[in-house]
C-alpha positions in Angstrom: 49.7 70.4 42.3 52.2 68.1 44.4 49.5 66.9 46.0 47.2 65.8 43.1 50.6 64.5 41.5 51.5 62.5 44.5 47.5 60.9 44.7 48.0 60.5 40.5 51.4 58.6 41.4 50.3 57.2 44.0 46.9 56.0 42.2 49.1 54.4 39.2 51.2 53.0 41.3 48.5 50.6 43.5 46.8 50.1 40.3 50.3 48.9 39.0 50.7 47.0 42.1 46.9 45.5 41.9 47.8 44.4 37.9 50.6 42.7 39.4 48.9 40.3 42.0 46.4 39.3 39.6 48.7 38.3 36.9 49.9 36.4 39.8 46.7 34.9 40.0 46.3 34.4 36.3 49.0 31.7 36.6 47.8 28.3 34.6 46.0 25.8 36.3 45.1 22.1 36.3 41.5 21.0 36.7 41.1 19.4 40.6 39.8 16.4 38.9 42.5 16.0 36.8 44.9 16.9 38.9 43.6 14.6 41.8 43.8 11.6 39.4 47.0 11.8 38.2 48.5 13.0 41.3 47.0 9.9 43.4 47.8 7.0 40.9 51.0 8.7 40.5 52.0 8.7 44.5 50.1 5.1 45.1 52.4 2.4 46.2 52.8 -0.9 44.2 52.5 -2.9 47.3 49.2 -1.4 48.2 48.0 -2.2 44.9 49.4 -5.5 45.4 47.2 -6.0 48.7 44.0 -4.5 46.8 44.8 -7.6 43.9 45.3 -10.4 46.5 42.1 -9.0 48.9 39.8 -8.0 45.8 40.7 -10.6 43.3 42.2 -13.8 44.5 40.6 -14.2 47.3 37.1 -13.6 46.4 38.3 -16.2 42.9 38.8 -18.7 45.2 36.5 -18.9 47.4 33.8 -19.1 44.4 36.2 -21.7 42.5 36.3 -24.1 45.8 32.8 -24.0 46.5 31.2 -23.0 43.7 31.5 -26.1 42.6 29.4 -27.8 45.7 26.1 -25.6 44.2 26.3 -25.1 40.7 28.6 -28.3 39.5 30.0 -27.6 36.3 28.4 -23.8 36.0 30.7 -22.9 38.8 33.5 -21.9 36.0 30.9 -19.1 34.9 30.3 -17.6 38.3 34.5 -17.7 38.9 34.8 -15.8 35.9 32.3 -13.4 36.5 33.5 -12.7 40.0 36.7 -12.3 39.0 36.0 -10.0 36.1 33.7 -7.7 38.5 36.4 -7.7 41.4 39.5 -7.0 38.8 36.8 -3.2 37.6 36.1 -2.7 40.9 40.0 -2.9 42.3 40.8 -0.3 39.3 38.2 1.9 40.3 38.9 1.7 43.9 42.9 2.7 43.5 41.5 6.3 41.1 41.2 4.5 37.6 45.0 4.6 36.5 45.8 5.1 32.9 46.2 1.9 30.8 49.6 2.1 30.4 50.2 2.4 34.1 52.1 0.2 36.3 48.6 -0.4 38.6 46.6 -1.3 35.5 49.1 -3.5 33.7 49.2 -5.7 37.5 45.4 -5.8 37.6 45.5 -6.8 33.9 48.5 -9.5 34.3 46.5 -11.0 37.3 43.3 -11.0 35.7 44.6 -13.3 33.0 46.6 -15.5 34.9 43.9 -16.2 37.5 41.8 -16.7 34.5 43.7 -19.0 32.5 45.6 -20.8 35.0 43.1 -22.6 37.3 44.9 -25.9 36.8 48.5 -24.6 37.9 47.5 -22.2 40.2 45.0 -25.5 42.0 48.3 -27.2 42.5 49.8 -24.7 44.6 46.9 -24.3 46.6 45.7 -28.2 47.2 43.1 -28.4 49.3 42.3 -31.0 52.2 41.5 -34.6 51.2 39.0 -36.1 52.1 37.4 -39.8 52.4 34.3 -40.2 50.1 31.8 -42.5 49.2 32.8 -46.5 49.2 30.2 -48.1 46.8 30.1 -51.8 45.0 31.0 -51.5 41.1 28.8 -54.9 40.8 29.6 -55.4 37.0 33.3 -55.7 37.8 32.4 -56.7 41.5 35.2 -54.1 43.0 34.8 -52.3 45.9 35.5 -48.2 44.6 36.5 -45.5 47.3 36.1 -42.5 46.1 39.1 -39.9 47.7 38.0 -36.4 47.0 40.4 -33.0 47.2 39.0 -29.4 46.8 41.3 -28.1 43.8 43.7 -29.0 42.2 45.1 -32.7 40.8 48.0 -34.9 41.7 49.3 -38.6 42.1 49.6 -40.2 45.6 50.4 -44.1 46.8 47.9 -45.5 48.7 48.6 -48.1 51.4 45.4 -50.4 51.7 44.2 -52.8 54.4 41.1 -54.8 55.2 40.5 -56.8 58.4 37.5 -59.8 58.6 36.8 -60.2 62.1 39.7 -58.7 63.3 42.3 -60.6 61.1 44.0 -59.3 58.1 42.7 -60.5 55.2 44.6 -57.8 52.5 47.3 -55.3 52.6 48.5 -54.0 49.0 50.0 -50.7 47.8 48.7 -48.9 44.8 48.8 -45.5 43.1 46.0 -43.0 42.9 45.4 -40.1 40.6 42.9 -36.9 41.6 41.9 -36.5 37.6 38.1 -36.6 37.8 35.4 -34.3 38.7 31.9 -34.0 39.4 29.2 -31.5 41.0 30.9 -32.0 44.6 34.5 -31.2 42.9 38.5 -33.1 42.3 38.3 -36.8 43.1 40.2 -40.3 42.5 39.6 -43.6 42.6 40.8 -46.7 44.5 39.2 -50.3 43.2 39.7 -53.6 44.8 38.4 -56.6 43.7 36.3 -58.4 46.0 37.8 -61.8 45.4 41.2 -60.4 46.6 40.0 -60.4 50.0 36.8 -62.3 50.5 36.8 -64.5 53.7 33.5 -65.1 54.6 29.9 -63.8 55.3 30.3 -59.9 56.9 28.4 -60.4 60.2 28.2 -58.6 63.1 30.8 -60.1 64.8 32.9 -60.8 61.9 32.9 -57.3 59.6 35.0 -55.9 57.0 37.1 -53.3 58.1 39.1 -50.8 55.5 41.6 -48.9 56.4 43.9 -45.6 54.1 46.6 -44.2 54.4 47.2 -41.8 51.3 49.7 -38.3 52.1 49.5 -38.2 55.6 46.3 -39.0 55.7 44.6 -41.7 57.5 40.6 -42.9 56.8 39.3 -46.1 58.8 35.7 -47.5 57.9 33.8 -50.5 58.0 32.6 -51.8 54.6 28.7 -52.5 53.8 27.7 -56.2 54.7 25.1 -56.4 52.0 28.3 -56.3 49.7 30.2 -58.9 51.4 27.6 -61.6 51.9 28.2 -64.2 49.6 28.3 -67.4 50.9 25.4 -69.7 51.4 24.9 -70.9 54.4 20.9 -72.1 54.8 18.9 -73.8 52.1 14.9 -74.9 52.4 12.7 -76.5 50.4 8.7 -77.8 49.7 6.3 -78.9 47.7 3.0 -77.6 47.7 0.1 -79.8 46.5 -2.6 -79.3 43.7 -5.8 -81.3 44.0 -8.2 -82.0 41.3 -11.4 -83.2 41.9 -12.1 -84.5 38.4 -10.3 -87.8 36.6 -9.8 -89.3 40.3 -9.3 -93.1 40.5 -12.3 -95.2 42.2 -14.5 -93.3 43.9 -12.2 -90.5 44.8 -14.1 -87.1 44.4 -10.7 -85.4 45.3 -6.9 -86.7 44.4 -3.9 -85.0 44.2 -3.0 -83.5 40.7 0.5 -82.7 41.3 3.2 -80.7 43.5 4.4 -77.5 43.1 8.3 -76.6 44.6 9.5 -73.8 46.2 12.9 -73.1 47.6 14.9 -70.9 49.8 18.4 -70.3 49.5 20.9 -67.6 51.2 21.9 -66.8 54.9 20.5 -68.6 57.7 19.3 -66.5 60.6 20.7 -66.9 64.0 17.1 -68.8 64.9 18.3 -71.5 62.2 14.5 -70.9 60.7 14.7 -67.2 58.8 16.9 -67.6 55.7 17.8 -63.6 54.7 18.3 -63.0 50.7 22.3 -62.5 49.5 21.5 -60.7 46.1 25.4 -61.2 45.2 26.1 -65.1 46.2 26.4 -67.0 43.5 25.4 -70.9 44.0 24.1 -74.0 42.9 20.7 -75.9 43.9 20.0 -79.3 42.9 16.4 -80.3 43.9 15.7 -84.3 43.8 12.5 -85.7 45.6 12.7 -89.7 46.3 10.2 -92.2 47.2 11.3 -95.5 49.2 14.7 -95.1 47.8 14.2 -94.7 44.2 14.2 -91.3 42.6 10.2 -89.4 41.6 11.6 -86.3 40.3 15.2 -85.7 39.5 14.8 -81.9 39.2 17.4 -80.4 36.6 20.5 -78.6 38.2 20.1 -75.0 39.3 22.5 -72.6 39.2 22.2 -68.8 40.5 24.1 -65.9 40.1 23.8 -62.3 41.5 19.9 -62.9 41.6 19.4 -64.4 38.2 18.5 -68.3 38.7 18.5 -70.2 35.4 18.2 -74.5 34.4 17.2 -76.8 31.7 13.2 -76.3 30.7 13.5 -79.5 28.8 11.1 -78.0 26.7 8.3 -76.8 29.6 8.5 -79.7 31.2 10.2 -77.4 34.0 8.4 -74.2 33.7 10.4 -71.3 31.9 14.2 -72.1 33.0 14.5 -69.3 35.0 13.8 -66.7 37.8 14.8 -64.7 40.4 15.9 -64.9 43.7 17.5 -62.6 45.9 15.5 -59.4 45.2 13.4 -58.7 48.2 13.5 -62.3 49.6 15.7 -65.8 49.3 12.5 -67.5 48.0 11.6 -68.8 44.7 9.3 -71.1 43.1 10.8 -73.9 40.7 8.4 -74.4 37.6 6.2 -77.2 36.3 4.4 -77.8 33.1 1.1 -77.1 34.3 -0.7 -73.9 35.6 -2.3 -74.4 39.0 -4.6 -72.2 40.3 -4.8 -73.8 43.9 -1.4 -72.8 44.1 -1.2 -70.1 41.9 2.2 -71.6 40.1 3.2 -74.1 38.0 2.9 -78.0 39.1 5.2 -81.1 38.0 2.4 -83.5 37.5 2.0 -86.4 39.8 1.8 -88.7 36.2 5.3 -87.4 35.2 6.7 -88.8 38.5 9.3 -91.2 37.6 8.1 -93.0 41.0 4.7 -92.6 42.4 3.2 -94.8 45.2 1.0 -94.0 48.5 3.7 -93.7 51.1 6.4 -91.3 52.1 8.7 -89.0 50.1 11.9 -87.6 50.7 12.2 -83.7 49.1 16.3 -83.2 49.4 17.7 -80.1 48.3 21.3 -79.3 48.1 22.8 -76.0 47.9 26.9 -75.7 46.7 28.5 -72.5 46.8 31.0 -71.8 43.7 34.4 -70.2 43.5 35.6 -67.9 45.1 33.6 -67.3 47.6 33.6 -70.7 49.2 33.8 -74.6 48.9 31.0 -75.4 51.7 28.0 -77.8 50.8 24.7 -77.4 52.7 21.9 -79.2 52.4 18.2 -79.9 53.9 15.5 -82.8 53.7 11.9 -81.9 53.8 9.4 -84.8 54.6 5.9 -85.9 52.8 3.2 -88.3 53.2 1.3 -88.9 50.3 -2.1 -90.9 51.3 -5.5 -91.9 50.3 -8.1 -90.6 53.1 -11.8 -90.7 54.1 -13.1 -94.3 53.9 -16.9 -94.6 53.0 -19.3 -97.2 54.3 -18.2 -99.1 51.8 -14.8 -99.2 52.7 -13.6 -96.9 49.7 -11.5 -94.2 50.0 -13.0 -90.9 48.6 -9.9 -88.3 49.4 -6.3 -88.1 49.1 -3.7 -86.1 50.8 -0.3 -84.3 50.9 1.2 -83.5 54.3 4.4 -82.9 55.4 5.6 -85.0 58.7 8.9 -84.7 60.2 10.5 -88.0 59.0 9.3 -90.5 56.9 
């Protein structure tokens, strides 16, 4: 009986023993995945959430904000703020998803919206480099424009400006420049300078334009376009090309000379002193007379040309339309008559609205006067003609007449 009552108190007492380890066990619990959240978020360090903003956020904003810009021009803002949204989700998921009130959500959440709303300010505390753009010719207001860019943000700056021709100054001025436009390339400003502030003469090869900046520490040297700074006539040319008619001839002429047609060629003589290259921004004034033993055959009305565009008196036809162009693709151009020509394929001044006309020698003189400011100078050239009958018969008649330039009468 002891026995069985020692294994029956022994038996209750494990089994009391056993209830009392698993009510141990029974203790309340907190699901791992709730527990591994709130336990994480809770033990993360600010400043480790402070490195995940600046390496997940910032940087990756402005790296897309600087050069965004360079392949999508004005689209870039989109792909910033896309960027930024997707980096701002993936830094909250990569610190455990915090709860919204927590102090790792509320720093994601502040940075978002700053970065997003404050491109402007926060541009300004991260300028980038400047740079030296474009130099171009603003020909309506003839200014030179230099083009300064920066990558982000805006600002003021003074701008000390010099321009050597051929090696002596020729300008020197301080002025202010603003960074307040953009385009697809990014930030940029604008320096202008007139042309006539500097002008000195023809840029050559031996005599150039030279600009040199100095804007914040930075310093840009660079030789300015010729074709911009040409603008001074210095070789002038002219002819006259006959028409022949062989109908209405005097005597027994079955050929006599109907008229002339002019041509001239204005701009800057080569070094051979026979090319004459175009200057599509000189601005100058032909005058054209043509005289036979001293007395005047065609007083040719006063040409003047500007930036291409040559314009004078039609007196009503009697001088073709009153204007052309010259400059374009070459410093020629023909000066109109009254009468279509197809020998010469222009217009002629007809030989009976000569105010002179005799067989003998003409003087063609043409004159070419540069105008203010880009010089004083006159030049000028004379072109010789001998205007002759030609081809006696046995009869002793002339049957021909001829046109033909000679070097002096």
């Amino acid at each position: 009986m002891a026995s069985e009552a020692n294994m029956t108190s022994g038996g209750l007492l494990q089994k009391a023993a056993e209830q009392q380890t698993g009510e141990s066990n029974l203790t309340p619990s907190t699901p791992s995945g709730e527990h591994g959240s709130g336990g994480y978020a809770q033990t993360q360090p600010l400043s480790r959430t402070l490195g995940l903003i600046f390496g997940g956020m910032v940087v990756p904003f402005f790296i897309v904000m600087w050069f965004g810009g360079v392949f999508l021009g004005e689209n870039a803002g989109y792909l910033s703020a896309a960027v930024l949204l997707l980096s701002a989700g993936a830094t909250w998921l990569f610190i455990g998803r915090p709860a919204p009130a927590s102090a790792s959500t509320i720093a994601i959440g502040m940075s978002f919206l700053l970065l997003l709303s404050s491109n402007f300010a926060i541009a300004v505390l991260f300028t980038g480099e400047m740079s030296l753009g474009e130099i171009d010719l603003d020909e309506d207001d003839d200014m030179i424009v230099v083009k300064i860019r920066q990558n982000g943000g805006s600002g003021s700056y003074e701008a000390s400006v010099s321009i050597t021709h051929g090696g002596s100054n020729a300008y020197t001025s301080t002025m202010d420049i603003s960074i307040d436009e953009e385009d697809n390339q990014g930030d940029y400003g604008l320096l202008k300078v007139p042309v006539s502030d500097f002008y000195n003469g023809n840029a050559l090869p031996s005599t150039d334009y030279v600009m040199s900046l100095e804007i914040d520490g930075n310093s840009w040297t660079r030789t300015l376009d010729a074709n911009h700074l040409t603008r001074t006539l210095t070789g002038v040319d002219v002819s006259a090309a006959p028409s022949f008619s062989t109908q209405d001839c005097d005597g027994a002429k079955n050929r006599c000379l109907r008229g002339i047609a002019l041509g001239v060629s204005a701009g800057l003589l080569g070094a051979s002193q026979e090319y004459i290259a175009p200057m599509p921004l000189a601005d100058f004034d032909l005058k054209v007379t043509m005289t036979y033993e001293g007395s005047i055959a065609i007083d040719y009305p006063d040409v003047s040309v500007e930036h291409t565009v040559a314009t004078w008196d039609s007196s009503g036809g009697a001088y073709g339309s009153g204007s052309t162009y010259i400059g374009l693709d070459a410093a020629t151009m023909n000066l109109g008559g009254s009468t279509e020509a197809s020998d010469v394929s222009s217009t002629i001044i007809l030989k009976e609205d000569w105010e002179d006309v005799g067989y003998g020698c003409y003087e063609l003189e043409i004159e070419g006067s540069n105008t203010s400011p880009w010089s004083d100078t006159v030049v000028d050239h004379t072109t010789y003609y001998v205007y002759e009958e030609t081809n006696r018969d046995d009869s002793g008649q002339y049957t021909s007449e001829s046109w033909m330039e000679v070097n002096s009468c």
